[in-house]
C-alpha positions as CSV (number, residue, x, y, z in Angstrom):
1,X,0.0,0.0,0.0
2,X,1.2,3.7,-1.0
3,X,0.6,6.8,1.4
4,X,-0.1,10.0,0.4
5,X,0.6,12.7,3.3
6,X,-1.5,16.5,2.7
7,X,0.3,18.7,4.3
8,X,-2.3,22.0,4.9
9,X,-2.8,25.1,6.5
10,X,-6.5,27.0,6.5
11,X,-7.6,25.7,3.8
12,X,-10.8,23.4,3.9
13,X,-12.9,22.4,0.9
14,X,-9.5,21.5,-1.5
15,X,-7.7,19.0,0.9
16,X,-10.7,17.1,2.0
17,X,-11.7,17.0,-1.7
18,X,-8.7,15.3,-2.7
19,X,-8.2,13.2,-0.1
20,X,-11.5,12.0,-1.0
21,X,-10.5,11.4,-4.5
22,X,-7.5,10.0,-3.8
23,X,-9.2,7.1,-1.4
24,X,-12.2,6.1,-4.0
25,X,-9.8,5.7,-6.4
26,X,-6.9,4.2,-4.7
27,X,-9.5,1.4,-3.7
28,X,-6.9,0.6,-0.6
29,X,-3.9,0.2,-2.8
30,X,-3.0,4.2,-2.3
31,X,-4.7,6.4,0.7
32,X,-4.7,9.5,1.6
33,X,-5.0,11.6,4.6
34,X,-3.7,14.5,6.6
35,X,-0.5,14.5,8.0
36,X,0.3,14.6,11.8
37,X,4.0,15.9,12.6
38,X,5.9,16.3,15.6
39,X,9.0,16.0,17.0
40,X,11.6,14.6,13.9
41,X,14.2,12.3,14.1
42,X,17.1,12.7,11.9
43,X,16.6,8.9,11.2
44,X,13.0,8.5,10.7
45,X,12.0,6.0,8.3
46,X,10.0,7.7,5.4
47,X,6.3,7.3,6.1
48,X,4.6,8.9,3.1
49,X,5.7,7.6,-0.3
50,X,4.3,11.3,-1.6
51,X,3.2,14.4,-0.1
52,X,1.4,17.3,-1.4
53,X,2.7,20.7,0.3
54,X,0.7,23.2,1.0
55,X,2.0,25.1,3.6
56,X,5.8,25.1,4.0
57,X,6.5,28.0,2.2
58,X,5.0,29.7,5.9
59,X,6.0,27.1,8.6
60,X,10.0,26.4,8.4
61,X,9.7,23.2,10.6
62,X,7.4,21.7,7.9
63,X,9.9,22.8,5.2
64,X,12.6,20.8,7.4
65,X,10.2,18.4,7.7
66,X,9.9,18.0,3.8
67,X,13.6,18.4,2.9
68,X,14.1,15.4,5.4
69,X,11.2,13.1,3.5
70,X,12.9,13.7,0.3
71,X,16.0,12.7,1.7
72,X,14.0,9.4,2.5
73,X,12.9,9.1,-1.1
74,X,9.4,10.5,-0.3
75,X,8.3,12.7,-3.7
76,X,7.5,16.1,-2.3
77,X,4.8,18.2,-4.5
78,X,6.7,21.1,-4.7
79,X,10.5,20.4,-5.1
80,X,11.1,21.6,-1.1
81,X,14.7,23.0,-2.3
82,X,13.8,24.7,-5.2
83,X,10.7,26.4,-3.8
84,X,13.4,27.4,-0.9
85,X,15.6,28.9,-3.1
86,X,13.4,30.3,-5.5
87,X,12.5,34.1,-5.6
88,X,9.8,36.2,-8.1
89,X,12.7,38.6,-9.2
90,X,14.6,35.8,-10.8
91,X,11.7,34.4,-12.2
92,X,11.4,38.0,-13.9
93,X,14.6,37.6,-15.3
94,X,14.4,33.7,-16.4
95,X,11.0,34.3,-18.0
96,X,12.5,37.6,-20.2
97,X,15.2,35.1,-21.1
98,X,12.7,32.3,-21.8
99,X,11.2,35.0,-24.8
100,X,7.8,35.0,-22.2
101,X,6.8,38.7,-21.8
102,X,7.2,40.7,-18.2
103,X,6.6,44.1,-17.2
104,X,10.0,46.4,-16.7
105,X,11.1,45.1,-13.1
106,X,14.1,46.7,-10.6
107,X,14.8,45.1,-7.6
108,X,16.0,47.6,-4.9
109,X,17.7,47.1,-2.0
110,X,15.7,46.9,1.5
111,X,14.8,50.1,3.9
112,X,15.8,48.4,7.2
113,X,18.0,45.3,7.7
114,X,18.4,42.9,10.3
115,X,19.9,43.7,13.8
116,X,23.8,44.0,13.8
117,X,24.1,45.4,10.2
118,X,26.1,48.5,10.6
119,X,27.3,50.9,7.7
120,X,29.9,49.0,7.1
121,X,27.9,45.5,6.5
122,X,26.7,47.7,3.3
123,X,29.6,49.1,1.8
124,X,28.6,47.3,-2.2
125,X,25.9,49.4,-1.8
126,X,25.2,52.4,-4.2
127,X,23.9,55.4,-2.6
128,X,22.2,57.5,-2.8
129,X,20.1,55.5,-5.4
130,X,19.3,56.9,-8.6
131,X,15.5,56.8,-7.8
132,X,14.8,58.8,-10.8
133,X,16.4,56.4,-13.6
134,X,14.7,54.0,-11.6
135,X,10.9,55.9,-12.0
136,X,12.3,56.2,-16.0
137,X,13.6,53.2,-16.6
138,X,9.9,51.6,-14.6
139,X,7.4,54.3,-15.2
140,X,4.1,55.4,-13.6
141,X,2.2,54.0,-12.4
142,X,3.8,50.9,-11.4
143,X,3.6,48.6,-8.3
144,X,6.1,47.9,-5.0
145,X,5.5,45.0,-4.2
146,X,8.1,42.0,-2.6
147,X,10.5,40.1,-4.3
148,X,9.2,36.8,-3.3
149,X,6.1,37.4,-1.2
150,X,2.6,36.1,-2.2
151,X,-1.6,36.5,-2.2
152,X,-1.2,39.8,-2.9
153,X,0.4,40.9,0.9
154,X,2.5,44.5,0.8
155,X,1.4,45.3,-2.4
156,X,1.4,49.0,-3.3
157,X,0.3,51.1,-6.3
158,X,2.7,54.2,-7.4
159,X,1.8,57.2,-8.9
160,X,4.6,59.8,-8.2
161,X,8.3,59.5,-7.0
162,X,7.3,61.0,-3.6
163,X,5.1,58.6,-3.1
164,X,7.2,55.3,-4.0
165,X,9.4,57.2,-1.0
166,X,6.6,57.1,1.8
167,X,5.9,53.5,0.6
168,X,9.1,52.3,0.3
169,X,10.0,53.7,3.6
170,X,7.4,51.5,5.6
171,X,8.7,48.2,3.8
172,X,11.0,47.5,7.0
173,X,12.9,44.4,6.4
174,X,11.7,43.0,3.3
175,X,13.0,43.2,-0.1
176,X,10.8,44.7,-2.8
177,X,10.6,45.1,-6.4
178,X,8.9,48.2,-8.5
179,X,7.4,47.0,-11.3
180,X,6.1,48.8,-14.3
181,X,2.3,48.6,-14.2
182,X,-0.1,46.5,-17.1
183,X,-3.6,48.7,-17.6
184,X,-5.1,45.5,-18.9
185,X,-7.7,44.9,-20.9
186,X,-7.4,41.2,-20.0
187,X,-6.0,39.1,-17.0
188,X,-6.0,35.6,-16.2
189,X,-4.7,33.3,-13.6
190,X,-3.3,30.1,-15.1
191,X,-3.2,26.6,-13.0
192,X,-0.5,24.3,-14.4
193,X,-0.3,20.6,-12.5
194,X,2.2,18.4,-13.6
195,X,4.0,20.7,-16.1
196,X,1.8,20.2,-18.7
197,X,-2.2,20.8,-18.0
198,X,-3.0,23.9,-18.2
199,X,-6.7,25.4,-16.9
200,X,-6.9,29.2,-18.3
201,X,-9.2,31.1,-15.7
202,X,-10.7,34.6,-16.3
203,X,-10.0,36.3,-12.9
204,X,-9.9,39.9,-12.0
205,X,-7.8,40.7,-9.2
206,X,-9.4,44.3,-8.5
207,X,-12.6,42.4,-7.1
208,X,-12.9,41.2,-3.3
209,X,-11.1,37.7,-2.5
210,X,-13.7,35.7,-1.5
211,X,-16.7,38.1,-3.1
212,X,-17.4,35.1,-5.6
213,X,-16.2,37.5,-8.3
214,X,-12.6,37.5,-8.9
215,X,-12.9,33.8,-11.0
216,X,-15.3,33.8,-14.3
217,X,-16.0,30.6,-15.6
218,X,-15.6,31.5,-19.7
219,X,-14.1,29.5,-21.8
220,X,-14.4,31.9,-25.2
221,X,-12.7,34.3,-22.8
222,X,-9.1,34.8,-24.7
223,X,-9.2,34.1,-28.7
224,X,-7.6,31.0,-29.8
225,X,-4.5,32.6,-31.0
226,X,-4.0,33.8,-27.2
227,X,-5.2,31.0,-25.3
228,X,-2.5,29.3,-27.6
229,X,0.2,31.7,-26.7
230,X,-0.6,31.9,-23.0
231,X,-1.2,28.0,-22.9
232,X,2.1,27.6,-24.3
233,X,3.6,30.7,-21.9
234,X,2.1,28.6,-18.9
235,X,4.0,25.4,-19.8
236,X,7.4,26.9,-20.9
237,X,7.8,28.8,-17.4
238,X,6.3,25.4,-15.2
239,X,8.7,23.9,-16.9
240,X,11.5,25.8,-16.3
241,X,11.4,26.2,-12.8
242,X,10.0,22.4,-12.1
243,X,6.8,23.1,-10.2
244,X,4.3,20.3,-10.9
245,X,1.6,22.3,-9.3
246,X,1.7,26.3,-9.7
247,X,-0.4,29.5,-11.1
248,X,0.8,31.9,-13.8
249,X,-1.2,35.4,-14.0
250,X,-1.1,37.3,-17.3
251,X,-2.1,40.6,-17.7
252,X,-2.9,41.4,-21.5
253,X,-2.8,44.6,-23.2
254,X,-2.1,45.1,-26.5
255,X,-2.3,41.7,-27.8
256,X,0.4,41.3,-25.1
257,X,0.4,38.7,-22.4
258,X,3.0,39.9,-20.0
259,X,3.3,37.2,-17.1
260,X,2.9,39.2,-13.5
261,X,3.4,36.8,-11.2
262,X,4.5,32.6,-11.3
263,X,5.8,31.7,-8.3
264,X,2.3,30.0,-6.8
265,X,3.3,26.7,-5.9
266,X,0.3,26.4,-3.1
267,X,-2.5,28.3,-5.8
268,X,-5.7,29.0,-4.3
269,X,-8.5,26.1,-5.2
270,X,-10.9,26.8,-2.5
271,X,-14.3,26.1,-3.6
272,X,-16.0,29.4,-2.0
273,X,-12.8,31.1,-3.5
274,X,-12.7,29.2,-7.7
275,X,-15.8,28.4,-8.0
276,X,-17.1,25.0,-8.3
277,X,-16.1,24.5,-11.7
278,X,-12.3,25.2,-11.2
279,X,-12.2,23.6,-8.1
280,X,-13.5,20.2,-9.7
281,X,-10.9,20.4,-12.0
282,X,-7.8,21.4,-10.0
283,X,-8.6,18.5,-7.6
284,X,-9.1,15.9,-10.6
285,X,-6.2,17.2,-12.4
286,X,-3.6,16.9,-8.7
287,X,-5.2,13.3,-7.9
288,X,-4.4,12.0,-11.6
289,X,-0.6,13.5,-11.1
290,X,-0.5,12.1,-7.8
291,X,-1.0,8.4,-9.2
292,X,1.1,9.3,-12.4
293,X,4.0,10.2,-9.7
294,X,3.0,7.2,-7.6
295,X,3.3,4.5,-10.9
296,X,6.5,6.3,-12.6
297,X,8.4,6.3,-9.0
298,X,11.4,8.7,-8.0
299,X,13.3,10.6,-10.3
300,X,17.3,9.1,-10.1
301,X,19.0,12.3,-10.1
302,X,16.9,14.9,-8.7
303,X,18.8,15.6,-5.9
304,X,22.9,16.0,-5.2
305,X,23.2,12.9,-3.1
306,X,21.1,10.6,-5.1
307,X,24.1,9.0,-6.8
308,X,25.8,8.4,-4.0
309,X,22.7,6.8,-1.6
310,X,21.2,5.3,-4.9
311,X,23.6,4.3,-7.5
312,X,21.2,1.9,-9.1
313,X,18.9,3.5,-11.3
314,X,15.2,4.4,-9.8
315,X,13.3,5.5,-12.7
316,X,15.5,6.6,-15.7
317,X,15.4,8.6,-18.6
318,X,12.7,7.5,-21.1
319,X,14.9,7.9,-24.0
320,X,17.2,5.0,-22.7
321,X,16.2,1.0,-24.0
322,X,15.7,-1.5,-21.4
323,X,18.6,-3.6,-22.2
324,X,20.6,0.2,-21.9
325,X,19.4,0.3,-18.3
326,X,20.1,-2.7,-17.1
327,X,23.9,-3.0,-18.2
328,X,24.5,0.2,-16.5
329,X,26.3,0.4,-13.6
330,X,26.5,3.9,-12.6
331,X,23.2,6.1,-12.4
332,X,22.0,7.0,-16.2
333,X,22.6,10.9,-17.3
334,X,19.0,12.5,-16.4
335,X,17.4,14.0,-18.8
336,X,17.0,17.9,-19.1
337,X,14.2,18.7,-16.9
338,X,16.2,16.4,-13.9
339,X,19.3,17.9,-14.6
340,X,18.0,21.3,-14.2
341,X,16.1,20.3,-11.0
342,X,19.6,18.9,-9.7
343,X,21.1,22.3,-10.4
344,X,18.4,24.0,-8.2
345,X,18.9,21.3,-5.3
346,X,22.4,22.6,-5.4
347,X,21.5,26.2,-5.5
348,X,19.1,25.9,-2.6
349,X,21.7,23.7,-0.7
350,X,24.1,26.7,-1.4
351,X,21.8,29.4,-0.4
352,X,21.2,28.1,2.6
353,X,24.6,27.3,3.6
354,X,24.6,30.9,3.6
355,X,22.1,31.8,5.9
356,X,24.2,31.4,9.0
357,X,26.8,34.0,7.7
358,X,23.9,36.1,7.4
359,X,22.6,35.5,10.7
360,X,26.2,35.8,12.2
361,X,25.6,39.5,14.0
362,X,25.4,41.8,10.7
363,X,22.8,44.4,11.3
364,X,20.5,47.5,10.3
365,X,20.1,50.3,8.3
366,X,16.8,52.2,6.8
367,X,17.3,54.7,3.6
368,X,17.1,53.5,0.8
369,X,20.9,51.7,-0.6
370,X,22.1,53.6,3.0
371,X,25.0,52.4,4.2
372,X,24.9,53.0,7.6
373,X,23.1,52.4,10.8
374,X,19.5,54.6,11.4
375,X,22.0,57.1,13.2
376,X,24.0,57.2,10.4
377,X,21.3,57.1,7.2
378,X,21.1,60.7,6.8
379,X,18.3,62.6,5.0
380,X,15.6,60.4,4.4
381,X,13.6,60.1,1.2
382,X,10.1,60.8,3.2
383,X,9.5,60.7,6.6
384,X,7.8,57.3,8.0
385,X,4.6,57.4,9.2
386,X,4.2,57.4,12.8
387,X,6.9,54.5,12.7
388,X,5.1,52.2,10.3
389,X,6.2,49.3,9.3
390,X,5.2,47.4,6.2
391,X,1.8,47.2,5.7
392,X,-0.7,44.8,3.9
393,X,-2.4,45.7,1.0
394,X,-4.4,44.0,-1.8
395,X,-3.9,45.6,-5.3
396,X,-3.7,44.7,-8.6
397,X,-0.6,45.0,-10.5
């Protein structure tokens, strides 16, 4: 028998639902059910032969957790390590690269930094920033919002210079991005499962979450030539960072569709929240990945260590014969989409070996690219508001 661990936070209608799904059609060969963590032994014995993550993007002890079940050759839904390492300003960067359409994006360094970062901690810093070639380079209006945050949290609309300084300057510790702003005359949210289906949903991000409003069941809703294009857009992205379950927004103007934001690896499929009809499909469409997953095994070569704990091939590449397989000796060369996932295992390995460095006594400062201490900053771009720090907002960008 095969165990499938859901790993969940709030969320109510979408877990049960595919649970449920899961159970009827494992017939007792593959169940489901919530998981129950505590306390974790270094040495545990895997008890889930998948798990679909939900939460561990908010709750570090269940991203341990995860990063410990892969280990045990548990397949995690997301890549743990890659979702660690991952950030929306790269994505930016990888999609331009990828020939998928973004808005004009600068990442700029944070107003305040963590205790024990003095002037000198910042001394690569440029400052004062250029904020004007910044505004150019942008436009207005355009959004602040952070580099890797989600649901829409710290999001800010800008209209003027003066006031991307008040906003900026109640960010605190996190790192934001301004981004050139899409007036769109279309916008959708994209689920992808699996790398490869893709569910195009009309969605509008300016109604109320919840209102019953934001998600528009239309399939004549984008013309073929776009639903082609985003379709496409959707997969090439997925692909590229090696989410099996993830959303891509697109906000289209001009016959453009310039991708806003793809780093949703826990999308929203709530049924009060999608609808009935999206949420119907989103839980068919992660209970047939999770048996697809479940019948092809664990990918040999996702992760650094597997050729050292696994040297005998675990599912190989499927360009490879039989007879291929079997007289090798040595794990087979994974194919593209497994070596690109090993590279990210290494990078999130690497950034995290950092973290201690960072968290080694290096300390503050709060104008923007300052390099010194709140003493030491100088004239500030605009005053803070009553001390505010960074506050919660829900706009569209």
């Amino acid at each position: 028998m095969k165990k499938v661990g859901i790993l969940v936070g709030r969320e109510k209608t979408f877990p049960d639902a595919l649970i449920k799904n899961i159970n009827e059609r494992g017939k007792g060969g593959v169940t489901a059910e919530f998981m129950l963590l505590g306390g974790i032994k270094h040495d545990d014995p895997p008890h889930y032969d998948l798990v679909i993550d939900r939460i561990s993007h908010e709750v570090p002890f269940y991203r341990a957790t995860l990063k410990r079940l892969a280990l045990e050759g548990s397949i995690i839904i997301n890549n743990p390590f890659w979702w660690s390492a991952d950030d929306k300003f790269f994505n930016y960067s990888l999609a331009a690269k990828l020939g998928v359409a973004v808005p004009r994006t600068v990442l700029l360094p944070q107003k305040d930094y963590m205790t024990g970062i003095v002037s000198e901690s910042l001394r690569n810093l440029e400052f004062p920033l250029d904020w004007q070639a910044i505004v150019d380079y942008v436009g207005l209006p355009a959004f602040l919002k952070p580099f890797d945050g989600g649901g829409w949290k710290n999001v800010s609309k800008i209209n003027s210079i003066e006031e991307l300084w008040l906003e900026y300057d109640q960010t605190g510790t996190l790192c934001m991005t301004l981004q050139q702003g899409i007036d769109f005359d279309q916008f959708v949210r994209c689920y992808c499962v699996g790398q490869e289906e893709v569910m195009i949903m009309a969605y509008d991000p300016r109604k109320p979450y919840l209102s019953g409003e934001q998600y528009v069941h239309n399939p004549d809703y984008l013309a073929p030539e776009m639903h082609a294009r985003v379709t496409n857009d959707v997969r090439t992205l997925c692909s590229a960072l090696g989410y099996d379950l993830n959303t891509v927004e697109f906000a289209i103007k001009d016959g453009i569709p310039y991708a806003i934001d793809f780093m949703n690896p826990a999308p929203d499929a709530e049924l009060a929240s999608v609808g009935e009809f999206y949420h119907n499909w989103i839980t068919n469409a992660v209970t047939d990945l999770v048996f697809k997953r479940l019948g092809e095994g664990r990918e040999t070569g996702r992760y650094r260590w597997d050729a050292l704990l696994n040297p005998a091939p675990i599912r190989t590449s499927a360009l490879a014969s039989a007879s291929e397989q079997q007289s090798r000796t040595i794990t087979p060369a994974p194919t593209d989409r497994v070596a690109q996932e090993d590279t990210r295992a290494v990078a999130a390995t690497a950034a995290e070996s950092a973290i201690p460095a960072q968290a080694s006594g290096e300390g503050s400062v709060s104008k923007p690219g300052s390099r010194g201490t709140k003493a030491e900053s100088g004239t500030k771009p605009a005053p803070r508001k009553n001390g505010k720090t960074s506050s919660s907002k829900s706009k569209t960008s």
